[in-house]
N, C-alpha and C positions, 0 to 999 in steps of 0.2 A: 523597530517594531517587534514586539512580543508576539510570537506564534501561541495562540490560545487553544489549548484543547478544552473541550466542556464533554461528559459521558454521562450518558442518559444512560441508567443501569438500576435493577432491581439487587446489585452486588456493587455498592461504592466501595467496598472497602477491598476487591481485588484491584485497586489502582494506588499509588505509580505500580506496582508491584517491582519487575525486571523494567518498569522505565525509571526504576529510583534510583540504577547503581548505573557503571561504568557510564559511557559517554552519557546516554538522556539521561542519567542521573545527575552526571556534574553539570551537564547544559541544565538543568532546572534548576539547580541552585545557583548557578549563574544567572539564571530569569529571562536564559534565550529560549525560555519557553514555559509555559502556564498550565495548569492543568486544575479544571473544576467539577467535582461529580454531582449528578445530582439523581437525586433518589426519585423514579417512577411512582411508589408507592405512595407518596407525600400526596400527590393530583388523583387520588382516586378519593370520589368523594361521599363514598359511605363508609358507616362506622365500621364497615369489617375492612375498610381500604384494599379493597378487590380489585386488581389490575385484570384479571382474564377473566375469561368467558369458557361455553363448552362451544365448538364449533356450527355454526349452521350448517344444517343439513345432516348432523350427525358427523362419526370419526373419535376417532382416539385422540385423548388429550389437550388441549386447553390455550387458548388464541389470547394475546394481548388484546385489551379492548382500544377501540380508535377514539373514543374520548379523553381516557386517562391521557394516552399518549398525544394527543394533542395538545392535553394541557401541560404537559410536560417540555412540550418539542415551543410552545411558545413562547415559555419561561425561560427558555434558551435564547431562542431568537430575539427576545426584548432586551438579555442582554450582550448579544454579540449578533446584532442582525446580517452583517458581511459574511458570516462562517455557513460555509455550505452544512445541509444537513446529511447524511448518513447512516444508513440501517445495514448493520453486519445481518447477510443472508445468503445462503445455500442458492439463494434463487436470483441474486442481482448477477450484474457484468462482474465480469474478472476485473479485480483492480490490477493496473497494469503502471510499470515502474516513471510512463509519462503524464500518467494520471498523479501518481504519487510525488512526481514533482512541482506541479499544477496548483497540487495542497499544499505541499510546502511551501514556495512562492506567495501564499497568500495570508489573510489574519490568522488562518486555525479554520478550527472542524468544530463541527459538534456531530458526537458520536452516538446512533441511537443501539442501544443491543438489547437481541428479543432471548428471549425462553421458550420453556414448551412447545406449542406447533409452531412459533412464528406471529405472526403481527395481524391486525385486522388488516385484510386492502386495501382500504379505504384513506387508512394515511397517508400514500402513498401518493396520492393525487392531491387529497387535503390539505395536504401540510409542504408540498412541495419537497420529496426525503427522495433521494440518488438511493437504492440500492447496489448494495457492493459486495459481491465474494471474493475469500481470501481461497479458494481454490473449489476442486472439487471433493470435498468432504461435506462432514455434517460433525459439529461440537455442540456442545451439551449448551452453548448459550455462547453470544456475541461479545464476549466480552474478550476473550484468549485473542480474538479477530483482531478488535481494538487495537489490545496492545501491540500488534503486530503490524497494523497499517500507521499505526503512529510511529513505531521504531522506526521504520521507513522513511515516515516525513522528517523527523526528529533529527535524522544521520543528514541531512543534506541542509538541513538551517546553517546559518552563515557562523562561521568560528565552531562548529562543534566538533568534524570532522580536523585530525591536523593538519590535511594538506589540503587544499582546495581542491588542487587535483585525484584525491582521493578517489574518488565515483565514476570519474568520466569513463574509464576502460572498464566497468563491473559489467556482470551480466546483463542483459534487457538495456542497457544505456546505447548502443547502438545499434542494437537489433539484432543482438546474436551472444552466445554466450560466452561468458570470459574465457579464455585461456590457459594453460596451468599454470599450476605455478612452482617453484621447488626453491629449498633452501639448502644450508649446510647441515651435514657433512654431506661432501662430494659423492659420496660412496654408503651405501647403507643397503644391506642384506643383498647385496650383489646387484644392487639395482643404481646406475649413476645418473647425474643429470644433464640432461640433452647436451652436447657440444655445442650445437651452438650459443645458447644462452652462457656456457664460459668461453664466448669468440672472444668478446670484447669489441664484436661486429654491431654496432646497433642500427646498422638498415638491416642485416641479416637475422636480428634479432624481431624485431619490427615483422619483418616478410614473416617466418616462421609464426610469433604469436596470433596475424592475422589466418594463416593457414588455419593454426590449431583451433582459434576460435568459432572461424569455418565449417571445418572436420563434426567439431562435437554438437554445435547447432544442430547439421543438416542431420548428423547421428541420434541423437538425442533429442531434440526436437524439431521434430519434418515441420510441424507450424511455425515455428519460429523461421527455420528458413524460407518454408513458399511464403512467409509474408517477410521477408528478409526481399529477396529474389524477384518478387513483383515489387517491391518500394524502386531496387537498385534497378530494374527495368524502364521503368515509367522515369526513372532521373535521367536515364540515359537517352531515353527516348526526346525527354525535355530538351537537353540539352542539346543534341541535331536540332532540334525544332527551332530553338533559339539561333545556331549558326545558321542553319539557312535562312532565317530572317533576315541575316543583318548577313548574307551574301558570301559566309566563308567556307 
């Protein structure tokens, strides 16, 4: 099965862009994955093809209309009715690295990206559309989003990565962040790398990476580890709950 991307964009022509080269390059010309744009402005249905509006109530700057975009987002959906919908926004959940496996795992996406203030609200309920941020920022339009929640799926489709095992130790895959990592030479501006990693120890290599990846979490993201630390609590807890059931 072909992962099918579809991009609802007032800019078709910023795609593949950086999904055309290195790996989601070659996986698309290999066909482990699809990509369709389609132009917003096509469904607006007067002769000036006016996608926005000014906003109600007043404000600076200029709303997607919930019509056009509906007509848009259903032209999608007639042709790939399985693929969730998606709106790149400042305002959705944080896409998160098990949500982006969730997509990958399934037929593809269809990606809606807004402009100026943002999108009517109303499609939102209408049209059935997930809102998704790709962090806490604000970009000039959903498209830069895009290509980057896609790279994401794109690296974890089946054969694109060369090792299967590629992913599994990365950041956010367990709920904590990677580890370092070092290469050759041994020795560089007086700085070496760790002993143990040239043990040759690999339970002692193992203990260490899990420490480091530990360490920088809890340092670097205190969220990431209290929701690290209450997962590992609640399993712990489980798992007493389970032996005294069954009497051990």
């Amino acid at each position: 099965m072909t992962f099918a991307a579809t991009i609802l964009t007032l800019y078709p022509e910023m795609f593949p862009g950086p999904l055309g080269i290195s790996l989601a390059g070659r996986a698309l010309e290999e066909n482990r994955w699809s990509l369709a744009t389609v132009q917003i402005r096509d469904f607006a249905a007067d002769k000036h093809r006016t996608v926005d509006d000014t906003p109600a109530g007043g404000g600076a700057g200029m709303v997607l209309k919930a019509d056009v975009l509906a007509s848009a987002i259903d032209h999608a959906r007639a042709a790939q009715p399985d693929a969730p919908v998606l709106a790149m926004t400042p305002r959705g959940k944080p896409i998160s690295q098990a949500r982006i496996r969730e997509l990958a795992a399934g037929p593809g996406v269809t990606i809606l990206c807004g402009r100026f203030e943002g999108f009517d609200e109303r499609i939102f309920e209408g049209r059935d559309v997930e809102e998704v941020s790709v962090g806490d920022l604000v970009l000039s339009g959903g498209e830069p989003a895009a290509l980057m929640l896609l790279d994401a799926c794109i690296r974890l489709l089946p054969g694109v990565m060369g090792a299967a095992s590629s992913g599994t130790e990365e950041s956010f895959e367990q709920g904590l962040l990677e580890y370092p990592h070092y290469t050759r030479p041994q020795e560089w501006e007086g700085r070496t790398i760790p002993e143990v990693l040239r043990s040759g120890d690999h339970a002692k290599i193992a203990a260490w990476r899990k420490a480091m990846s530990e360490d920088h979490t809890r340092l670097r993201r205190p969220d990431l580890w209290e929701r690290h630390c209450g997962v590992r609590d609640r399993s712990a807890s489980g798992a007493r709950r389970e032996n005294e059931d069954q009497g051990q």
